[in-house]
C-alpha positions as CSV (number, residue, x, y, z in Angstrom):
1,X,-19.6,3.7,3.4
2,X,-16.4,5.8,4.3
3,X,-14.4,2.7,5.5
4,X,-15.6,0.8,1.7
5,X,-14.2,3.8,0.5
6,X,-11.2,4.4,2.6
7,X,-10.5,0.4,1.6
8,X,-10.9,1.1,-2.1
9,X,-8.4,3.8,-1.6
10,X,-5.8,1.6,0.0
11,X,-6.1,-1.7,-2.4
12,X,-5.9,1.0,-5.8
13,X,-2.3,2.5,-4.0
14,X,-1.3,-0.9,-3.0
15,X,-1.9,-2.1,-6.7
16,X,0.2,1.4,-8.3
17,X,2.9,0.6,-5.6
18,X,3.5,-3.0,-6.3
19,X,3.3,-2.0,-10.4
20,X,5.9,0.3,-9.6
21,X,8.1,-2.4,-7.8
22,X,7.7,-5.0,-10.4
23,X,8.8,-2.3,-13.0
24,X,11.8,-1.1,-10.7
25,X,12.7,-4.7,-10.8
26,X,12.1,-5.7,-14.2
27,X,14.3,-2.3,-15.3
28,X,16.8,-4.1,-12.7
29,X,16.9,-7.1,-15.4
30,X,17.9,-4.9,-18.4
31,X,14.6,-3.8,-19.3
32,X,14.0,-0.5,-21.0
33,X,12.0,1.5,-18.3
34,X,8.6,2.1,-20.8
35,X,9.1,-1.3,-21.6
36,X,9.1,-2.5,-17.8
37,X,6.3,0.0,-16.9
38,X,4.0,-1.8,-20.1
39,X,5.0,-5.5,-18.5
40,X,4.6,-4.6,-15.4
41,X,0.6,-3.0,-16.1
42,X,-0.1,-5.5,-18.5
43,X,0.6,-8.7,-16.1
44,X,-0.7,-6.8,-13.3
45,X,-4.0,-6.1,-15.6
46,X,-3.6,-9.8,-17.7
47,X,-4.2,-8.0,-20.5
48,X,-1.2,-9.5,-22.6
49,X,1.5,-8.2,-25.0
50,X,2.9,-8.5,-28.2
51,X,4.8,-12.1,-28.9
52,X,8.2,-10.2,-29.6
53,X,7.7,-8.6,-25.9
54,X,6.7,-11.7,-24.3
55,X,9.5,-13.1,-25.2
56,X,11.7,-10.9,-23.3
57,X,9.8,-12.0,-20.1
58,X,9.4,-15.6,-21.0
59,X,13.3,-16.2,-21.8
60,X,14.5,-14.9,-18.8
61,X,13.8,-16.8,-15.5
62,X,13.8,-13.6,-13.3
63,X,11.4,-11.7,-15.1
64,X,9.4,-14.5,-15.4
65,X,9.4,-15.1,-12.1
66,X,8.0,-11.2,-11.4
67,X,5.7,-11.2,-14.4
68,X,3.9,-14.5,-12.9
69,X,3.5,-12.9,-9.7
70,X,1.9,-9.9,-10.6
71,X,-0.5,-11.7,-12.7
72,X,-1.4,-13.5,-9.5
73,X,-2.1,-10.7,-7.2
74,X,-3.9,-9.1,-10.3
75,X,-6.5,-11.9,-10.2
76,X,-6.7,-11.3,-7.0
77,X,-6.3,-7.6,-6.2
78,X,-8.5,-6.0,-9.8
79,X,-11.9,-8.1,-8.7
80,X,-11.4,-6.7,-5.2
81,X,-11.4,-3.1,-6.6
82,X,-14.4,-3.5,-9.1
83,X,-16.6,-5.1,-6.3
84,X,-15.7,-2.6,-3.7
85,X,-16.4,0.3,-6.3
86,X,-19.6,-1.1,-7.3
87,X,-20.8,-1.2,-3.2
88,X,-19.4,2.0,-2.6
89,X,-21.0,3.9,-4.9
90,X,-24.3,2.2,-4.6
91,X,-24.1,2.4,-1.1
92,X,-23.0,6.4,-1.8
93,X,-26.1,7.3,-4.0
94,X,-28.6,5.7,-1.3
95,X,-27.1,7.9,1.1
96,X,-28.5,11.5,2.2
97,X,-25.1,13.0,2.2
98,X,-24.4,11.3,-1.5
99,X,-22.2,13.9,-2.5
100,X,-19.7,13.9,0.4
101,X,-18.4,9.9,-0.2
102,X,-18.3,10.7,-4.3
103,X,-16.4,13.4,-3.4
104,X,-13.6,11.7,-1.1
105,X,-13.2,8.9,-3.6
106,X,-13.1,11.5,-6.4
107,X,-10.5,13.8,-4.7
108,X,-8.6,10.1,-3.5
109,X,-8.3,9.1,-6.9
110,X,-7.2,12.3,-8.1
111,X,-4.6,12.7,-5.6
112,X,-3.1,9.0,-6.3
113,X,-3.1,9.9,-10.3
114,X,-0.9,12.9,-9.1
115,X,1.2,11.2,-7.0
116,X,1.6,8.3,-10.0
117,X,2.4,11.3,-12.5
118,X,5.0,13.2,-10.8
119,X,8.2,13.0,-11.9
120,X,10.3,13.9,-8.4
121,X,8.3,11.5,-6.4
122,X,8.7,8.8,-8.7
123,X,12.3,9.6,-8.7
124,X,12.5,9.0,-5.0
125,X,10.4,6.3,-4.9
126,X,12.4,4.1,-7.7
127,X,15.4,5.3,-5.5
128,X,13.8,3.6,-2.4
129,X,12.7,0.9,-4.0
130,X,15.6,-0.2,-5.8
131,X,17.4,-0.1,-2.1
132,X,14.7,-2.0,-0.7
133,X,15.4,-4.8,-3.8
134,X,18.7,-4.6,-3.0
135,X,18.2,-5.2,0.5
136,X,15.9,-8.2,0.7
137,X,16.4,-9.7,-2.5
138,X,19.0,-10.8,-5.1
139,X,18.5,-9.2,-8.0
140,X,21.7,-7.8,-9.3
141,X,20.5,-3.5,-8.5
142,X,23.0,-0.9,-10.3
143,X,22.2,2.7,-9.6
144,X,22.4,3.4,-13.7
145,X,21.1,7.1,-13.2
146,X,24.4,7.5,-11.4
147,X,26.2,5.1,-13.8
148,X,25.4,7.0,-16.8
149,X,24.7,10.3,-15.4
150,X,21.3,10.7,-16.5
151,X,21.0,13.8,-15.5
152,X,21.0,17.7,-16.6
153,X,19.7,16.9,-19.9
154,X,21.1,13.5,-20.6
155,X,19.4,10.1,-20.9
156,X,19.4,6.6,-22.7
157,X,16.0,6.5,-25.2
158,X,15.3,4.5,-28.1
159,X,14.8,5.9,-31.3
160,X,12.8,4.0,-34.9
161,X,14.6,4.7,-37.3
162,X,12.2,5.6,-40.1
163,X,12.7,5.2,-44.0
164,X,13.2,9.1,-44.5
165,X,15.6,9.5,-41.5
166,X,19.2,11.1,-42.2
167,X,20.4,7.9,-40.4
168,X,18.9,5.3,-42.7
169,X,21.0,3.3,-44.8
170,X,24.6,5.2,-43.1
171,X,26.5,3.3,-40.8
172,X,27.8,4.2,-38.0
173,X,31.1,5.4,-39.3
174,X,29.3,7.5,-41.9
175,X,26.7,9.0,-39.4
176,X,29.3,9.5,-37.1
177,X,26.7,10.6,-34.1
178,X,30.0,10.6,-31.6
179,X,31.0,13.6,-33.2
180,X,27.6,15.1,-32.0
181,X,28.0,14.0,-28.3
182,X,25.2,11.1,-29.3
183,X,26.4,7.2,-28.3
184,X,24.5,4.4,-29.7
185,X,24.9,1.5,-27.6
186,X,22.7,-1.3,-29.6
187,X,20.8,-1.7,-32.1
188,X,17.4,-3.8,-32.2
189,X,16.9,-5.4,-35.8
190,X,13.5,-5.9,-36.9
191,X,13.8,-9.3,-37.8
192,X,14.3,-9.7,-33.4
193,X,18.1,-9.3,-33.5
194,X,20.0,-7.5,-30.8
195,X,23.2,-5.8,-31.8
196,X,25.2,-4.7,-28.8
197,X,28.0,-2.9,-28.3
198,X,27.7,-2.4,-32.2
199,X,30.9,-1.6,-34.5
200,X,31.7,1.2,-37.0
201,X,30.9,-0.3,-39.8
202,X,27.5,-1.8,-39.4
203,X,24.8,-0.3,-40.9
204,X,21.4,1.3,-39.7
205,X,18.3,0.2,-41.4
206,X,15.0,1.3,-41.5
207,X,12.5,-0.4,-38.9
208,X,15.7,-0.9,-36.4
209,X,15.3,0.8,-33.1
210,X,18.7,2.6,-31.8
211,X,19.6,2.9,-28.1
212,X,21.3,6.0,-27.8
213,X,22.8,8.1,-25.0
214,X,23.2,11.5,-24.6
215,X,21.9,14.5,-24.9
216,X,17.4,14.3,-24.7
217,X,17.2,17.4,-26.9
218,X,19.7,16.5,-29.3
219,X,18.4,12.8,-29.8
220,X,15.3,14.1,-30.2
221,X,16.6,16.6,-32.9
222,X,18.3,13.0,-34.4
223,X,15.0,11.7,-34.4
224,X,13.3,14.3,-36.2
225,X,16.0,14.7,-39.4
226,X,15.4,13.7,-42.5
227,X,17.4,13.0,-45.4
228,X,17.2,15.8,-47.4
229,X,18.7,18.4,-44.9
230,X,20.3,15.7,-42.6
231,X,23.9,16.3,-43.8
232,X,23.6,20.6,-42.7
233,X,21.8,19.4,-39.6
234,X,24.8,17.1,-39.2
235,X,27.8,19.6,-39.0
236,X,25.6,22.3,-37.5
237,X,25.3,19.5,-34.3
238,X,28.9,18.6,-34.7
239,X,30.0,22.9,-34.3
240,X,28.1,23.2,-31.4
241,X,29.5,20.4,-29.8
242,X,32.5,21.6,-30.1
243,X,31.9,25.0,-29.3
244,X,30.5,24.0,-26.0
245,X,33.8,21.5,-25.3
246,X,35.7,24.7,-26.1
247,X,33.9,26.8,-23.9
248,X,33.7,24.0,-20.7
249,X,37.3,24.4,-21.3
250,X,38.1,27.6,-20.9
């Protein structure tokens, strides 16, 4: 009963830690990292995705390549975990004692959905696996936290533009989100066109996703304005940009 237990234990951390290498890898490719982490469940689970998504994987020979292995060891590894679950805890409510297996593979399974959720463990362990990619494999591995610094507050997130947003309708000379310390470095149509690198004069629209760097709090400040008080909002971020410059330069 312990060891059916102790076996269920190991297959669900095998199953988070391969999930976690597939996304590391699949982020590796270009992939957004939610967008890696939903491929990489969603193969491993063969539960399937959205056309537009599969796409993504289905055009590009090394994510295919990763997608189609997780959905093997899925077929193989999720029937191995329902089985042994069923036997353990049929074999734990027969027992004398029932309480003390339910109560390892409770505290287990709680103790591996902590692990999954921290943030500064799954920092380190993207770290070591991205080193163990680019060790024994040949995917192309760039450290990007490094490469764009996220850190301290800054990061690269997508934002929907939405038909009330300040942003809709500008383009990017107008809106002029450099001036606020915010970079956008695409722009993802919703008719399925990729903008990259985008210029000054093209023009945000509303269903397009941005991919901005910067700041987290300001983006998400950007994300939140609306029209109507958009422009304030604007120079208010613009000052304390430069107030900050000012001060990091004395």
């Amino acid at each position: 009963m312990i060891f059916a237990i102790t076996f269920l234990l190991v297959v669900v951390t095998i199953s988070l830690l391969v999930t976690r290498l597939a996304a590391v890898a699949l982020m590796l490719t270009g992939m957004s990292m939610e967008s890696a982490r939903f491929q990489a469940r969603s193969a491993l689970a063969g539960v399937g995705y959205t056309t537009s998504e599969a796409e993504l994987v289905v055009n590009h020979p090394v994510r295919r390549r990763i997608i189609m292995l997780l959905m093997l060891l899925g077929n193989i590894g999720i029937p191995t975990v329902v089985a042994t679950l069923v036997v353990s805890l049929l074999t734990a409510t027969q027992a004398e004692n029932w309480w003390r297996p339910l109560l390892l593979l409770v505290g287990g399974l709680l103790l591996l959905l902590y692990i999954a959720r921290s943030q500064r463990l799954e920092t380190h362990l993207n770290r070591l696996l991205a080193w163990i990619l680019q060790r024994w494999t040949d995917l192309e591995v760039r450290d990007y936290v490094a490469l764009f610094q996220l850190q301290n507050g800054y990061a690269v997130n997508e934002m929907l533009v939405e038909p009330d947003d300040w942003i809709d309708g500008k383009n990017l000379a107008d809106a002029a989100l450099s001036h606020e310390g915010v970079l956008v470095l695409g722009i993802q149509r919703q008719n399925g066109e990729y903008v990259g690198a985008p210029r000054a004069d093209d023009i945000v629209h509303a269903g397009d996703v941005l991919i901005l760097y910067g700041a987290v709090a300001r983006i998400e400040e950007l994300d939140e304005r609306k029209a109507a008080t958009g422009d304030a909002a604007h120079r208010q971020a613009v000052a304390e940009l430069d107030s900050q410059q000012a001060a990091t330069a004395t």
